[in-house]
C-alpha positions in Angstrom: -15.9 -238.2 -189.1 -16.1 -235.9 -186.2 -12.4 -235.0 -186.8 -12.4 -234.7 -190.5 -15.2 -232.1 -189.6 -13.6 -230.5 -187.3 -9.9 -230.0 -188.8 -11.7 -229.2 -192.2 -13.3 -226.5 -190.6 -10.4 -225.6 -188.7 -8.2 -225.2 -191.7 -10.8 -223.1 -193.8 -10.8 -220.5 -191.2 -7.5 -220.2 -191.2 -7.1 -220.1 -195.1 -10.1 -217.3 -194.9 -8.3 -215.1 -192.1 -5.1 -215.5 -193.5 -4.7 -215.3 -197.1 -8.5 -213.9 -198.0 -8.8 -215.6 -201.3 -11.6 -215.3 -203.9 -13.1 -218.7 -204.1 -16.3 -218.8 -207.1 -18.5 -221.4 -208.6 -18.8 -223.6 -205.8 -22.7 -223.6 -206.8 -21.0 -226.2 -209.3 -20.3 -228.9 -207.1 -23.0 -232.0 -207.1 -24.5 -231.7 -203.8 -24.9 -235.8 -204.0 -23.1 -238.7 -205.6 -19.8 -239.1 -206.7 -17.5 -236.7 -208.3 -14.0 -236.1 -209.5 -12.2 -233.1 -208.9 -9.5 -232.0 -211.7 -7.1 -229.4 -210.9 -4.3 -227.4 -212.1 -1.2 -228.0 -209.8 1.3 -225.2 -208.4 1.9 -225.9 -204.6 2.1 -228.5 -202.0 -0.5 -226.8 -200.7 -3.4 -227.1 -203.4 -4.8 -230.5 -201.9 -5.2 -229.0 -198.6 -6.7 -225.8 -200.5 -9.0 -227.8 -201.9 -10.2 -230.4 -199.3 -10.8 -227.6 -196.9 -12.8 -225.0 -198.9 -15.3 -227.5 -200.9 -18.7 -227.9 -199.6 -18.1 -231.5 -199.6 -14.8 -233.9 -198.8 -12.5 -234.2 -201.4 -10.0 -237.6 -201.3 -6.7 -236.8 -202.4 -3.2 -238.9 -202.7 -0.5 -238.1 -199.9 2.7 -239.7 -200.1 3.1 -242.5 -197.2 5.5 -241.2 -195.8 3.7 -238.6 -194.0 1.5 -241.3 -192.3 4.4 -242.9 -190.9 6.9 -240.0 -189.4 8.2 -240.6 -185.7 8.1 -238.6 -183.1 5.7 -236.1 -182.2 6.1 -234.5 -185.6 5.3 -237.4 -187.4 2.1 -238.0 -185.2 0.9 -234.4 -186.1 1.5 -234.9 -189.6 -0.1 -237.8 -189.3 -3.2 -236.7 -187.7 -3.4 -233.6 -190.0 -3.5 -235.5 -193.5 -5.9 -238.2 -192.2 -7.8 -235.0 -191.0 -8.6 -233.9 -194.3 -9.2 -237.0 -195.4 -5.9 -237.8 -197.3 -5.3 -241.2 -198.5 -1.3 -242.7 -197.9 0.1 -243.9 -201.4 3.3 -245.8 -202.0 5.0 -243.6 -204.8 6.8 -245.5 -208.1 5.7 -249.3 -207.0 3.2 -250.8 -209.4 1.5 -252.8 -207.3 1.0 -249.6 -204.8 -0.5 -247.9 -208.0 -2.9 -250.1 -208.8 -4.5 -250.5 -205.7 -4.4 -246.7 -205.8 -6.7 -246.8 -208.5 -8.7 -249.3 -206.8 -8.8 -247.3 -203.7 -9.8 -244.6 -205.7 -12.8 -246.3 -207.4 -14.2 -247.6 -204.3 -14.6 -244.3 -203.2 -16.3 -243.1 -206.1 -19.0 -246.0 -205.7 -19.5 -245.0 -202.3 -21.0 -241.8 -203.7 -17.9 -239.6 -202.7 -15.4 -237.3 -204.0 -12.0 -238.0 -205.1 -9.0 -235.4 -206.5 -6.7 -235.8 -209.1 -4.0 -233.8 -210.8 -3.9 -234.8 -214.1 -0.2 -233.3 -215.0 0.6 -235.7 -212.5 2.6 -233.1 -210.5 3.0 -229.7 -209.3 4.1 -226.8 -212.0 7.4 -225.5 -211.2 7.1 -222.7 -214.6 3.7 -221.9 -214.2 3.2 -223.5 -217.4 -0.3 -225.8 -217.8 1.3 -229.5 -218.9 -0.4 -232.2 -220.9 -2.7 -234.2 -218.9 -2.1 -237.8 -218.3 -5.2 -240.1 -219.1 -5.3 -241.3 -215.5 -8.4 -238.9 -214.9 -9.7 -239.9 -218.4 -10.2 -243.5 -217.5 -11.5 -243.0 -213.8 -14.7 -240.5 -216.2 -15.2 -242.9 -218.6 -15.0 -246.3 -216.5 -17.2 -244.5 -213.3 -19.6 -242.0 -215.6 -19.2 -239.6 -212.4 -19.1 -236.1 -213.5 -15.6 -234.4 -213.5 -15.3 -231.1 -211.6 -12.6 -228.8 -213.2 -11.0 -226.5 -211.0 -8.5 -223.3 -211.0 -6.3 -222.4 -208.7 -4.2 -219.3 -209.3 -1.4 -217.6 -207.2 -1.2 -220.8 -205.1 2.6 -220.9 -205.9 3.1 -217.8 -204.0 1.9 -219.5 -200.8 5.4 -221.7 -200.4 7.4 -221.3 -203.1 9.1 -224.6 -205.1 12.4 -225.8 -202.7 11.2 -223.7 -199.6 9.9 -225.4 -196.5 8.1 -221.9 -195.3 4.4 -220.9 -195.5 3.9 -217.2 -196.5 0.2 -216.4 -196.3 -0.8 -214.5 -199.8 -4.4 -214.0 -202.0 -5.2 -216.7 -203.9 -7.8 -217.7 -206.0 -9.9 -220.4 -207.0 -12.3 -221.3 -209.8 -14.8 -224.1 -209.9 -15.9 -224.8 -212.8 -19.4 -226.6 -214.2 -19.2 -230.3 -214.1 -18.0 -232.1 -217.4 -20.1 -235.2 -218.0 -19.4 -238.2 -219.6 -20.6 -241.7 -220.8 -20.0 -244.9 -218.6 -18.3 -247.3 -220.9 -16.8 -249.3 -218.1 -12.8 -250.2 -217.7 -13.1 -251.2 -221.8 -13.1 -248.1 -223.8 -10.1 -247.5 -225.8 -7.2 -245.4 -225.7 -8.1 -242.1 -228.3 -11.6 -242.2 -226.1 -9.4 -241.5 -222.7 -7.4 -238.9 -224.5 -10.2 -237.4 -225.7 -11.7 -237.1 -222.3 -8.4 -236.0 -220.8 -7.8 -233.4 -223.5 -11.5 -231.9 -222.6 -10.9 -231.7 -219.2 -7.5 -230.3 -219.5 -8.7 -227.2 -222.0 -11.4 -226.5 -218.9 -9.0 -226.5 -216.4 -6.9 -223.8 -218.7 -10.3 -222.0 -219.3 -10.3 -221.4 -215.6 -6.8 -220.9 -214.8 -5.3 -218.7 -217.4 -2.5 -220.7 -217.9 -0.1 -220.7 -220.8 -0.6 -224.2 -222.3 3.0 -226.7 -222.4 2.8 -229.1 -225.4 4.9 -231.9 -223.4 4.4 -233.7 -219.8 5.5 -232.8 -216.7 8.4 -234.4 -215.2 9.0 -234.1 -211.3 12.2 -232.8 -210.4 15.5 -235.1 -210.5 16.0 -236.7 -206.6 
């Protein structure tokens, strides 16, 4: 805990001397119980944005592989995700998925916060895609309020295909919480859409974004 502290703190003074960016609404955060954070997505960096400048940890996915590098380099990458409290996810297995999701819910019942990206993954147009009902089920099978965030100009911090870190203004937008009805895992389809489709229109409410009628599709390997 004394770490996660530590490097969070660490990492939001360095986001503060380096790139000075307007951060509002973080009056709208529950100051107990669980949450879930929704966010637009434009940068590799918008996880560690986020974890370091809420007033209270944030749980996002990390691919695994950055838990298991060799070497010294691994070790520090290592060390720096578990830092901000990243949690390792094997990417396109099922079975890794689902006990994701579980991993993901049993963090919510210990009365913390989890973040998601429901386009599923970063913007490479700027455009805001079609939300995936991921974050609609996790609302509507925890009842813990859903936190809609906006991050703008984050793209300009490491541009798509580039490895290096140019420090630039950035904003971000917290939204007020979105509440919704516990139904448990047994609510039906049109109710998750629903609740994605709200989230999603406060997330372009706060973002500015220029809507995409389709899904996002990560870029060909």
């Amino acid at each position: 805990m004394l770490i996660y502290t530590l490097t969070r703190q660490s990492i939001r003074g360095l986001i503060a001397g380096l790139c000075r960016p307007t951060v509002t609404g973080l009056e709208n955060v529950p100051t107990t119980g669980p949450f879930i954070v929704a966010s637009n997505h434009l940068s590799f960096l918008d996880s560690v944005i986020i974890q370091a400048l809420m007033p209270r940890g944030v749980a996002f996915f990390a691919k695994a592989e950055y838990f298991t590098g060799k070497g010294v380099k691994g070790r520090l990458m290592k060390s720096f995700f578990e830092g901000v409290g990243s949690i390792p996810v094997e990417r396109g297995e099922q079975a890794a998925s689902v006990a994701a999701l579980k991993t993901l819910l049993d963090i919510l019942d210990e009365g913390r916060g989890i973040g998601i990206y429901p386009e599923g993954t970063r913007s490479r147009d700027g455009l805001l895609y079609r939300g995936r009902t991921g974050v609609g089920w996790l609302a509507l099978t925890t009842g813990a309020p859903v936190v809609p965030v906006g991050l703008r100009g984050t793209e300009k911090l490491q541009p798509a295909d580039t490895n290096g870190i140019k420090p630039q203004h950035f904003e971000m937008i917290v939204g007020k919480p979105l509440s919704f009805d516990r139904t448990g895992p047994d609510h039906s389809l049109p109710a998750r859409r629903e609740a994605t489709d709200r989230i999603m229109d406060a997330i372009a409410a706060l973002s500015g974004q220029e809507r995409a009628a389709g899904y996002n599709k990560p870029p060909a390997q």
